[in-house]
C-alpha positions in Angstrom: -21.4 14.8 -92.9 -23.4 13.9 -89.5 -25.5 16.6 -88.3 -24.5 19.6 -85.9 -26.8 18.9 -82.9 -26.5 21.4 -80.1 -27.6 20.6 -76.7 -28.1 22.1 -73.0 -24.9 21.4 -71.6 -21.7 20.7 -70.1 -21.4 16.8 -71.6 -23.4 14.3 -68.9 -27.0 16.4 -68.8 -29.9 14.6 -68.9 -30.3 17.0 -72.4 -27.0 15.4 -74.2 -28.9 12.0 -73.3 -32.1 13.4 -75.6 -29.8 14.3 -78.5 -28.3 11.1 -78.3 -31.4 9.3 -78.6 -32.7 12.0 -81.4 -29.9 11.8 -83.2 -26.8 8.7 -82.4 -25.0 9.8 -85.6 -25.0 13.8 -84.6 -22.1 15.7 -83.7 -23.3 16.8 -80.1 -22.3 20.1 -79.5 -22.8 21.8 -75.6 -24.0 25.5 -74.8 -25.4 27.4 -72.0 -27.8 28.9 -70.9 -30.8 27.7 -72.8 -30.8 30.7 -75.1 -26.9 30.0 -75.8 -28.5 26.6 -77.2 -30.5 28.2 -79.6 -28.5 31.3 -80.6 -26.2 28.1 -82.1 -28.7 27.1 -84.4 -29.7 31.0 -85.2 -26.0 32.1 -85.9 -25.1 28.9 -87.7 -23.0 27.0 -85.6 -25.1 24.0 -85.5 -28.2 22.6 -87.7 -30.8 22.0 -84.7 -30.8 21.7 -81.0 -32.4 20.0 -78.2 -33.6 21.9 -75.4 -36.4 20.5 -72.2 -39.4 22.0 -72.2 -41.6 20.0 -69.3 -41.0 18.0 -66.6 -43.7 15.4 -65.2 -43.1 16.9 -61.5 -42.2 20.2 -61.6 -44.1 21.5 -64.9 -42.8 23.8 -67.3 -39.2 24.9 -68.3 -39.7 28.8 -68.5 -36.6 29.4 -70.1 -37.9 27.6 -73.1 -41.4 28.7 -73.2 -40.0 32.0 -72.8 -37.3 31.9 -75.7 -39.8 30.3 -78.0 -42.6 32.9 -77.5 -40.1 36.2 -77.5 -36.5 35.7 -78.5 -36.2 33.0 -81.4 -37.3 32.1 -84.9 -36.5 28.8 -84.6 -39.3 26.3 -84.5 -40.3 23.3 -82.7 -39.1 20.3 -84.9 -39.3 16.9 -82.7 -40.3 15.7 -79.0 -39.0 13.6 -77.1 -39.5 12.0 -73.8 -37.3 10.7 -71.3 -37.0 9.1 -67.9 -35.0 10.6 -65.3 -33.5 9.2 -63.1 -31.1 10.9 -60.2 -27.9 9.9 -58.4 -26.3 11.3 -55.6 -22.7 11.5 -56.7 -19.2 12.9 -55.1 -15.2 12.6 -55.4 -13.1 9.9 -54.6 -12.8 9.6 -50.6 -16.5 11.4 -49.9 -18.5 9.3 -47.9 -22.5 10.4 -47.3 -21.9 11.1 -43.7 -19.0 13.7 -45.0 -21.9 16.0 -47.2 -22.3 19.5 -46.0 -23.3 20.9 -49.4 -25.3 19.9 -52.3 -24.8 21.1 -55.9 -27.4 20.6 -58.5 -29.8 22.1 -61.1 -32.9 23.8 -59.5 -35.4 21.1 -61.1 -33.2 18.2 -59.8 -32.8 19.1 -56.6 -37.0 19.8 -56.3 -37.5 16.4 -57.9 -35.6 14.8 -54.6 -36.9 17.0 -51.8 -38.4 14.2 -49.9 -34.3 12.0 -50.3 -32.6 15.3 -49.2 -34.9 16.0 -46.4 -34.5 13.1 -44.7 -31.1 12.4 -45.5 -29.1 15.8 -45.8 -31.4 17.6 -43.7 -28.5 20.3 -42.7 -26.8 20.2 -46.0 -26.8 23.2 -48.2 -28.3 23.3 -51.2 -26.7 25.3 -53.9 -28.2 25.6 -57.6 -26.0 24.6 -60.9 -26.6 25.9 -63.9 -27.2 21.6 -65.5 -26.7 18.7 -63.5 -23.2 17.9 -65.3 -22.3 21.7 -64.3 -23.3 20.6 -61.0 -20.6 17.6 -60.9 -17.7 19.7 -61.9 -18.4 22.1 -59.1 -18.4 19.7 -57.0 -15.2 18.2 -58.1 -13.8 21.8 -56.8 -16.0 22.0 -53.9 -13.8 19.6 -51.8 -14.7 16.4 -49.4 -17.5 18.1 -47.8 -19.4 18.5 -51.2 -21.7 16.3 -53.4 -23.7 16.4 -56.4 -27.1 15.1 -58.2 -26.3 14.2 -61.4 -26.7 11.5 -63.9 -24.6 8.7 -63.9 -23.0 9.3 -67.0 -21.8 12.9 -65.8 -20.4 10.7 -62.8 -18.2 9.1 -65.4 -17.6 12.1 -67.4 -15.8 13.9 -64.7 -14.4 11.1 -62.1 -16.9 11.4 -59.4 -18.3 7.9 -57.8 -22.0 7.0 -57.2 -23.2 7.2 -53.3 -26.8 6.5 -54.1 -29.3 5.3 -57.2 -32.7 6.6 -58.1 -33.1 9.0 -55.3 -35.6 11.0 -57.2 -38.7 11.5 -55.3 -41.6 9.9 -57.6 -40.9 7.1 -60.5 -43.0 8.8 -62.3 -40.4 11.5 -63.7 -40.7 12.0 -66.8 -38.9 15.5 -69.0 -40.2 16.7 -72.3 -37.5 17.9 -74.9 -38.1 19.5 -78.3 -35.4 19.6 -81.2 -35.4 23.3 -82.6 -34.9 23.9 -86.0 -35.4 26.8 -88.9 -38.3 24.7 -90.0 -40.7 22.5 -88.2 -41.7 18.9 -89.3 -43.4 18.1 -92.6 -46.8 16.0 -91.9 -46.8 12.8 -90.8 -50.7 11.8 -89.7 -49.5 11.7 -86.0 -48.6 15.2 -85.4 -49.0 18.5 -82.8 -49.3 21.5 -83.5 -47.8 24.1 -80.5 -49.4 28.1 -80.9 -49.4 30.9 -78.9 -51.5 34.1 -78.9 -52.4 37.0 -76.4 -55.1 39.8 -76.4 -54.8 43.8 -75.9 -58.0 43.5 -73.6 -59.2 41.7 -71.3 -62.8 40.5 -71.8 -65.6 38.3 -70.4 -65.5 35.3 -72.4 -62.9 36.4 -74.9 -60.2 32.8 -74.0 -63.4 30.6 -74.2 -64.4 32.1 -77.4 -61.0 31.7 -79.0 -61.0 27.7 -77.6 -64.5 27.4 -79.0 -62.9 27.7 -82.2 -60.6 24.5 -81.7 -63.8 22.7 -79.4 -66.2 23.8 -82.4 -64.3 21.0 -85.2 -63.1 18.6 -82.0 -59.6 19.0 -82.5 -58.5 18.0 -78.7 -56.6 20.4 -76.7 -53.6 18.8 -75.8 -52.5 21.2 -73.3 -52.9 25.1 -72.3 -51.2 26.9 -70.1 -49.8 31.1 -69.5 -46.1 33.3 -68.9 -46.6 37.1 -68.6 -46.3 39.3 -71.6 -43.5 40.8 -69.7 -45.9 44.2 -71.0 -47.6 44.6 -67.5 -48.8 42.8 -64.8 -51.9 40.4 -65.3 -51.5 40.6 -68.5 -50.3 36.9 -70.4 -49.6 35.0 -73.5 -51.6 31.9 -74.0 -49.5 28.7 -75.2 -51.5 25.6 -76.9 -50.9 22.2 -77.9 -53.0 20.8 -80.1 -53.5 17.8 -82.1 -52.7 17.7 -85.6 -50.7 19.2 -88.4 -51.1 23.2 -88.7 -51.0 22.2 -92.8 -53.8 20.0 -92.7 -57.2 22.1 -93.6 -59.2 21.4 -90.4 -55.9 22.3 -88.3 -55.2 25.6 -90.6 -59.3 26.7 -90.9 -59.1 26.6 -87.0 -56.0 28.3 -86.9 -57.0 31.1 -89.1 -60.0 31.8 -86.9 -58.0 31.9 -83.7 -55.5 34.1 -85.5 -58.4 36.5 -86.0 -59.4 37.3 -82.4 -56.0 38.0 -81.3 -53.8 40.6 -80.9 -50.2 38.2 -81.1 -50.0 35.0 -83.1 -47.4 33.1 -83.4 -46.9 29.4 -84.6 -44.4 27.4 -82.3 -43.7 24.6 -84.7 -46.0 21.3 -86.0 -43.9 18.2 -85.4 -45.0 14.1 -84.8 -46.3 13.2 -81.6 -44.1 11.3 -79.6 -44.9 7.7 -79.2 -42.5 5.2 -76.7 -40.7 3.1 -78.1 
């Protein structure tokens, strides 16, 4: 029986394109919002799912950082890594000249400011909750309306291709991670993703926790903060580190962290992506 694999969708999202790389045998199944996605996995409906978490250009995916630090007990199991690449799509008998609104997900339609500017500079720009989502409202939107999408939600749904690769940078690159009940059993090429806050603020007190990881040179893959949602200037610390939170250098560090904290949580250990 091929796994359940739940995804960010409708079908044609640059997340249904991550599960189908993850997982070619999986029986893709689409949800939204992001939370829908997991609440799948949580309920039982499907065995993992694939959610992005960072995009080269426009950072972080707050829905996910969010629903992994709050709202779910699933962890992170697998990343991947993706190119994206953005089309300007519309019906059958919409030229360019015709566009007087634009549908797509808020990330998309950031990633091609400098394309829309100069070529829809009157056009409205209206957000979609995906970029396949984004295609089917335009498909009701009439002659006057277009879409970014991927070229496969082009397909999906009927629309034609006006333009290729109007993203803004080539360098656009999306994080995903697979969510599952468990994270990823060692490897020797693994990160391990944490977060942690403190009831008081303190001179000192987030360089003395990082001095624990610094201390036995585990490198810091990454670091950044959301609001504890508690009060304002008050935040939640996410980490990425290098290594497996089983190994004993990983877990000693771990354990020290875990003591100067007020909230702890482990986000998943899982093998560091590598390209193909």
């Amino acid at each position: 029986m091929s796994k359940r694999l739940a995804f960010l969708g409708p079908a044609g999202t640059h997340t249904e394109q991550a599960g189908l790389l993850y997982d070619p045998e999986a029986t893709l199944l689409p949800f939204a919002p992001i939370p829908a996605v997991a609440a799948a996995v949580e309920s039982g409906l499907a065995d993992e799912c694939v959610v992005p978490i960072e995009n080269s250009l426009e950072g972080s995916v707050t829905d996910t950082l969010d629903l992994l630090v709050h709202d779910s007990t699933l962890s992170i199991r697998q990343e991947l890594v993706l190119p994206i690449s953005h089309h300007l799509v519309a019906s059958e008998g919409t030229g360019s000249r015709d566009i007087r609104i634009i549908y797509s997900h808020p990330h998309a339609l950031a990633q091609c400011r400098s394309y829309l500017a100069e070529h829809f500079p009157d056009s409205e720009l209206v957000a979609s909750l995906s970029t396949a989502a984004a295609v089917q409202e335009m498909m009701k939107g009439g002659l006057e309306a277009g879409a970014i999408a991927t070229e496969r939600a082009s397909a999906i749904y009927g629309a034609k291709v006006l333009a290729n690769g109007i993203e803004d940078s080539p360098n656009n690159l999306t994080r995903f991670v697979v969510l599952a009940p468990t994270d990823h059993a060692p490897t020797g090429s693994d990160k391990t993703s944490v977060c942690f806050s403190f009831d008081e603020d303190a001179p000192g007190i987030l360089h003395s926790v990082l001095g624990e990881i610094a201390r036995r040179k585990i490198n810091l893959a990454k670091i950044e903060s959301r609001p504890t949602r508690e009060s304002l200037g008050r935040y939640i610390f996410l980490v990425d580190l290098d290594g497996h939170r089983e190994t004993p250098l990983i877990k000693e560090a771990l354990d020290s962290v875990r003591g100067q904290v007020s909230m702890f949580k482990i986000l998943g250990s899982y093998p560091r992506y590598s390209r193909p």
